[in-house]
C-alpha positions in Angstrom: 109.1 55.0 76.4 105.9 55.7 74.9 104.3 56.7 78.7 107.4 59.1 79.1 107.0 60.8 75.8 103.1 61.3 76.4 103.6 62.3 79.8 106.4 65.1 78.7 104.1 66.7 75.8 101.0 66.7 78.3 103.4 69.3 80.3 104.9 71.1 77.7 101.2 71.7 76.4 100.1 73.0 79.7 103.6 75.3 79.9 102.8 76.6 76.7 99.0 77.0 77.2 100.4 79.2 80.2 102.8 81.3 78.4 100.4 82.0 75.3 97.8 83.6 78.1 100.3 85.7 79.6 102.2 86.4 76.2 101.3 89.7 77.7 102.6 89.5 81.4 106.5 89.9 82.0 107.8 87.7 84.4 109.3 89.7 87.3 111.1 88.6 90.0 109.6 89.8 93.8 112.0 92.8 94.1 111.1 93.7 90.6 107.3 93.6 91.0 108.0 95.6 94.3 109.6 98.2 92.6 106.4 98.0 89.9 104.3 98.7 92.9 105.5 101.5 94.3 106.2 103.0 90.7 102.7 102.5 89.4 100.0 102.2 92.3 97.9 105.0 92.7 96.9 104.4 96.3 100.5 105.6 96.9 101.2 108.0 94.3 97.7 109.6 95.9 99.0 109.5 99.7 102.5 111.1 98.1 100.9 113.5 96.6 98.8 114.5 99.7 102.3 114.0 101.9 104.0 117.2 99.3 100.7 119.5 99.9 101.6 119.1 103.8 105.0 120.0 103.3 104.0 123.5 101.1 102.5 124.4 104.4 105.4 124.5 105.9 106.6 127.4 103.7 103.6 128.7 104.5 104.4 128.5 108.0 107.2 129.9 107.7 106.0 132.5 105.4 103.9 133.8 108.1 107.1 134.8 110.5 108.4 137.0 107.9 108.0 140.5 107.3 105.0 142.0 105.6 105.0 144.8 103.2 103.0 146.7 101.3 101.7 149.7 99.8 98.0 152.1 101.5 96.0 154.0 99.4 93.5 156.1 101.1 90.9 159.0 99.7 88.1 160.7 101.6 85.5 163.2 100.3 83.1 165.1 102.3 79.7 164.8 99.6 78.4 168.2 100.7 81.6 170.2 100.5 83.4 168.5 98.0 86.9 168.7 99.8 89.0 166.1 101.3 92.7 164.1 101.1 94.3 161.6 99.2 97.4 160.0 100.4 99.1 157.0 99.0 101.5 155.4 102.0 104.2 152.4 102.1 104.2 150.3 105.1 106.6 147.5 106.5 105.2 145.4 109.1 106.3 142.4 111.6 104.8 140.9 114.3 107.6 140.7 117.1 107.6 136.8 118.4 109.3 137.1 121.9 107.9 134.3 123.4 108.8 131.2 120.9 105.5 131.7 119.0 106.4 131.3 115.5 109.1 128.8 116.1 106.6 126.5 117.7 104.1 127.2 114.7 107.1 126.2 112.2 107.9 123.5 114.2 104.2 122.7 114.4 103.5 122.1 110.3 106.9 120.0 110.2 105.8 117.4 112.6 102.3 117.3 110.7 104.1 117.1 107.8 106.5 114.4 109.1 103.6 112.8 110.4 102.0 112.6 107.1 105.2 111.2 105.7 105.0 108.2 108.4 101.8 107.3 107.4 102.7 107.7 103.7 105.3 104.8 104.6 103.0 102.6 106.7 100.4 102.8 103.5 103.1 101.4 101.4 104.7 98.8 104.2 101.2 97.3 104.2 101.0 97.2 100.4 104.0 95.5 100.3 103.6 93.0 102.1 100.5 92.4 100.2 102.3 92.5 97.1 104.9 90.6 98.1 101.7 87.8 99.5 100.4 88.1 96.1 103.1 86.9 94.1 104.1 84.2 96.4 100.5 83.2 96.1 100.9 83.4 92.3 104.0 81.6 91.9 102.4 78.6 94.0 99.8 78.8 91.9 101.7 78.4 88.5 103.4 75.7 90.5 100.5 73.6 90.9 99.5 74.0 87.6 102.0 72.4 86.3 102.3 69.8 88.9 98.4 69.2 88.0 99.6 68.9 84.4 102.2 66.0 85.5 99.8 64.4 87.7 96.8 64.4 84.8 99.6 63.1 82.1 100.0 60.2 84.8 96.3 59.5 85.2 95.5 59.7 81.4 98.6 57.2 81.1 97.3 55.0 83.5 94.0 55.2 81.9 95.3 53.9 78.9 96.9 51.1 80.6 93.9 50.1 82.2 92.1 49.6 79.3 94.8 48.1 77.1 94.5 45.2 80.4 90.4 45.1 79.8 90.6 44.7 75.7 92.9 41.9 76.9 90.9 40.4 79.1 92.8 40.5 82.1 91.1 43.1 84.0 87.9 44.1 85.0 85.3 47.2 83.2 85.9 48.7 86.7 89.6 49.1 86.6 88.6 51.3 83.2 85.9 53.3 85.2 87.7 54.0 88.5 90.7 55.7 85.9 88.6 57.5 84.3 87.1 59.1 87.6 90.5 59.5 88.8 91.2 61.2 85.6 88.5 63.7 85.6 89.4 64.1 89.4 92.5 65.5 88.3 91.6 67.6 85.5 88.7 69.4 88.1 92.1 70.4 90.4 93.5 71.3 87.4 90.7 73.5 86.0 90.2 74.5 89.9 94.3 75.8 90.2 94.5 77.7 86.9 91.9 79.6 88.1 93.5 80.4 90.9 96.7 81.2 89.6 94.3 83.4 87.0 93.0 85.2 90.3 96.4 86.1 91.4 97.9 87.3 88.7 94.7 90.1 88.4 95.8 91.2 92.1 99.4 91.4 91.1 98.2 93.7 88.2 96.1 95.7 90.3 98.5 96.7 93.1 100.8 97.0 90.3 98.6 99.8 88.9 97.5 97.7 86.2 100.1 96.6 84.6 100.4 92.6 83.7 103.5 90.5 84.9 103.4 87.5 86.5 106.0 85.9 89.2 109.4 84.1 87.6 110.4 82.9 90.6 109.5 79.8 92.3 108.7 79.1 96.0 111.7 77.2 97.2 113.5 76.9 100.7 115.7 79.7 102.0 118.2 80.3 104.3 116.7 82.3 107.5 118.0 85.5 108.4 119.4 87.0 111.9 117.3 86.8 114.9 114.4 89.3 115.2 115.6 92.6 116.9 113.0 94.7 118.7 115.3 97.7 118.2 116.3 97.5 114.8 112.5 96.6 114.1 111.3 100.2 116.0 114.2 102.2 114.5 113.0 101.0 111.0 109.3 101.2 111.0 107.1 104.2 110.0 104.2 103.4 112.6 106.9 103.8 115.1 108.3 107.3 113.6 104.7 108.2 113.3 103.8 107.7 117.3 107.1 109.2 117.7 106.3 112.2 115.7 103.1 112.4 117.3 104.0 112.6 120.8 107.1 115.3 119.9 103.7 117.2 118.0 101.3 117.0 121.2 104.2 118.0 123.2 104.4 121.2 120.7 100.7 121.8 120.7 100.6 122.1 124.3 103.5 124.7 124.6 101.4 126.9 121.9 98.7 126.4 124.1 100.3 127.6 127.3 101.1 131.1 125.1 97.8 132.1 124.7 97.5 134.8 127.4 100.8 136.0 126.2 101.2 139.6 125.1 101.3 140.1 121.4 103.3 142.9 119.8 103.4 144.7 116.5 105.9 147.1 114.8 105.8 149.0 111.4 107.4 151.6 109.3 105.8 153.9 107.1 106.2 156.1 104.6 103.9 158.8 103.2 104.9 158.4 99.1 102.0 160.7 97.7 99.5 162.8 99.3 97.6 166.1 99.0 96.9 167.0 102.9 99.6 168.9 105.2 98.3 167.0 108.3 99.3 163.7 106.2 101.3 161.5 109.2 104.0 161.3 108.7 105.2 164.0 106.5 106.4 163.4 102.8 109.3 163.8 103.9 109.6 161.3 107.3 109.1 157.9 108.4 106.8 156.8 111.3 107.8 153.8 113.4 104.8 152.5 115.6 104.5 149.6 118.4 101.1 148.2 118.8 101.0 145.9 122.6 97.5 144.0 122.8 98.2 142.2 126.6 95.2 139.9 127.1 93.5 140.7 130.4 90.2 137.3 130.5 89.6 134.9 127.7 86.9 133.2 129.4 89.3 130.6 130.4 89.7 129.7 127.1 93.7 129.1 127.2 93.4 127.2 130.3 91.0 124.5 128.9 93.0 124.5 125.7 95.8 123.7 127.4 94.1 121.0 129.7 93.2 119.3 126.3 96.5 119.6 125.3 98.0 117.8 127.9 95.4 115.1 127.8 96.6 114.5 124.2 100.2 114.3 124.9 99.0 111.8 127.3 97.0 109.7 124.9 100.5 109.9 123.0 102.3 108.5 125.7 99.9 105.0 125.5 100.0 105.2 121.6 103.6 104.2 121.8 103.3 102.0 124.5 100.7 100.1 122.5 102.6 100.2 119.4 105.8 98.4 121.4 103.5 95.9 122.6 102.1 95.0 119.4 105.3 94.9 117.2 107.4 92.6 119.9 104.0 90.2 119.1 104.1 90.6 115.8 108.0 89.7 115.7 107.2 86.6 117.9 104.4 85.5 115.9 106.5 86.1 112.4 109.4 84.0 113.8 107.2 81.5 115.0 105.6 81.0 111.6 108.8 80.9 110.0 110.4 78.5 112.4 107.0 76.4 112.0 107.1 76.6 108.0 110.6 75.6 107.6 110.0 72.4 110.2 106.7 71.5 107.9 108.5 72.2 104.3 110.9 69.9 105.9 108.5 66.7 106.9 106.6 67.3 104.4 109.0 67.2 101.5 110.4 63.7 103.0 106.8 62.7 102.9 106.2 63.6 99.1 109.5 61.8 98.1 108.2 58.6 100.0 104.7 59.1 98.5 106.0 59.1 95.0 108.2 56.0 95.6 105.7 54.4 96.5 103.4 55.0 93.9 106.2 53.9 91.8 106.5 50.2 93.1 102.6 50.0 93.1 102.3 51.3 89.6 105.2 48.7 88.8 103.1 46.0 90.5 100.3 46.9 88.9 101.5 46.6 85.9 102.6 43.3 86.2 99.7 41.6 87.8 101.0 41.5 91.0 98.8 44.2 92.7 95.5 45.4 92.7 93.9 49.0 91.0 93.2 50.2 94.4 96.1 49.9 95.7 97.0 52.0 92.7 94.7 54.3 93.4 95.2 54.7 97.1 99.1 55.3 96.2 98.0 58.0 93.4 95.8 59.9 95.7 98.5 59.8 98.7 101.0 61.1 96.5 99.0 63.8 95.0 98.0 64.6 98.4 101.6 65.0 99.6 102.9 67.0 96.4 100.5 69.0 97.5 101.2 69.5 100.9 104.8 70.4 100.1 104.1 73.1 97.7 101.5 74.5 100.0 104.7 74.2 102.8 107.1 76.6 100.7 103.9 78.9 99.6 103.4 79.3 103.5 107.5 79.9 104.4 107.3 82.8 101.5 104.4 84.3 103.2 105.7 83.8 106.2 108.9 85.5 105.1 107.1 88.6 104.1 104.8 89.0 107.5 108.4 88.9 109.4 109.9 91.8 106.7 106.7 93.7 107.7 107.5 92.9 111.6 111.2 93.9 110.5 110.2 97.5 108.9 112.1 96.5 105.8 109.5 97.0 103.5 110.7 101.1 102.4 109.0 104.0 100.6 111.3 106.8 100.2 109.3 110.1 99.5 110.8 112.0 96.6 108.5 115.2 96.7 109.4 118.5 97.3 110.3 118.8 102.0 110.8 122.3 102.2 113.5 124.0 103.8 113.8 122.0 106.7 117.7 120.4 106.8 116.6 117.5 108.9 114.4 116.2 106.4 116.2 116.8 103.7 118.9 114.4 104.9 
């Protein structure tokens, strides 16, 4: 009774110890401290902001299509003879697209924009999972504190016992020493796995954007999902909207190429407003409508190696997305294969900490009653430790292998709230 009762306040020590050093940190759950990450981390909030500017030059883009207008104000002297004019004129002006130009140029600064946007949700996929790594990591940690805590309230009890045996005289000075190492061998990993879990909980806070929580879930087994599906997987992630996006820009790029012996024509419409001359054009009273045709006779074969480059980057596009299929089918394989391999090992290795800890039991019971020996004691202690261990390092590694298939998956999201534009199909 007495060994219970120290062994329970040893933990409840340790628990508390924990809670009064992270009486600041709330305890979050992992879809919490996901939503804490992309609310508060500034890599993101840096790449959304930088995602907006590139959709403002759409509007600009589109700006550039429209009508221009304006007013002319001109005044000439000649020095020697003082005379001259002054006319003050209104003039609309447009730039007459009749080959596709400005639709292409639209189109143009919405892929880049798009493009932008893709990359936006890669940066925070890849933070995610990190996140999500980090406060798996954590949560193991905190874990093996407190299994440390258990396991030192053990040794310390055992300690105790071996030394109550030696003031009786019926064991050895060594029995007393090979406790106490064993004691201080377990207050090292203790030492060693608060650090750790200190460690952690700093990287949570950082891709948090500072703030301080900490994990309030544990690492536990869970059922697995659906089958990995190559096209769910490409519909859903942003690397494969992005090569996507890219190919449908290089494609774009290399039809604005192609117009650049294209003739370019100009209409306006004035109107003379104010003006002193009677040779003014047009007349106070009239409007002047003018066509300007500039047709492009050499360029010095400038629009034929622009388009030669063009086409050599739609290419490169092409083998982008190949690429990218080849490496997310391996990344689903190798995801499900971790998983598959992490549930197998939590299993064995959860069978081998409940046999380890039985056994310890009987030896710590034989022990104890003279019929077996301190190293048999300690071997047991050491191979149970070893196997708690092992187990809690088993359901750290089927959370982290959890998240790496999510990333495989795409399901880690970032929806971009900034201003899009005008667009409709990105305001869907």
């Amino acid at each position: 009774m007495k060994r219970s009762t120290s062994v329970v306040l040893s933990i409840f020590a340790v628990l508390f110890a924990l809670a009064g050093s992270g009486a600041a940190a709330a305890a979050v759950t992992s879809g919490e401290y996901l939503d804490l990450v992309a609310a508060g981390n500034p890599e993101l909030a840096a790449s959304a902001a930088r995602v907006e500017a590139f959709y403002r030059l759409v509007d600009v883009a589109i700006a550039s299509t429209r009508p221009s207008l304006g007013f002319e104000a001109v005044s000439g002297r000649v020095l020697r003879e003082g005379e001259g004019e002054s006319t003050l004129s209104l003039n609309l002006g447009k730039r007459l697209d009749l080959w596709g130009l400005d639709e292409l140029s639209v189109r143009r600064a919405e892929l880049a924009a798009r493009i932008q946007e893709a990359r936006l949700g890669e940066l925070a996929a890849s933070l995610f999972r990190e996140a999500e790594t980090a406060y798996w990591n954590a949560s193991a940690a905190r874990s093996a504190v407190s299994l440390y805590a258990f396991l030192l309230a053990q040794r310390e009890e055992d300690l105790r016992f071996s030394r109550l045996r030696f003031e009786q005289g019926t064991a050895a000075k060594l029995d007393v020493f090979r406790a106490e190492v064993q004691v201080e061998k377990t207050r090292a990993a203790k030492t060693e796995a608060e650090a750790g879990f200190r460690d952690f909980l700093s990287q949570m806070a950082r891709l948090a954007g500072g703030e301080a929580v900490e994990p309030s879930e544990e690492p536990v087994l869970f059922e697995p999902g659906p089958d990995p599906d190559f096209k769910a997987a490409w519909k859903s992630r942003p690397d494969a909207r992005r090569v996507e996006l890219e190919k449908e820009s290089a494609s774009v790029e290399t039809r604005i190429a192609s117009l650049g012996m294209h003739p370019a024509v100009e209409a306006s419409l004035g109107s003379t407003l104010l003006s002193d001359s009677d040779t003014v054009i047009p007349p106070e009273s009239d409007l002047l409508l003018s066509v300007r045709v500039e047709v492009p006779l050499y360029d010095g074969g400038r629009t034929r190696a622009d388009k030669a480059s063009k086409r050599l980057l739609e290419k490169a596009s092409e083998f982008d997305e190949k690429t990218l299929r080849a490496l997310i089918a391996t990344e689903l394989d190798l995801a499900a294969s971790r998983l598959e391999k992490a549930r197998a090992l939590e299993k064995s290795r959860k069978k081998e900490a409940a046999l380890a800890s039985e056994e310890l039991r009987i030896t710590r019971l034989r022990y104890r009653t003279g019929v077996g020996s301190q190293l048999e004691l300690l071997d047991a202690q050491v191979r149970e430790q070893a196997a708690r261990t092992a187990h809690l390092d088993a359901l750290r590694e089927m959370a982290l292998a959890r998240a790496q298939l999510s990333y495989a998956l795409g399901r880690y999201s970032f929806p971009f709230a900034g201003k899009r534009g005008n667009d409709p199909e990105r305001t869907k």
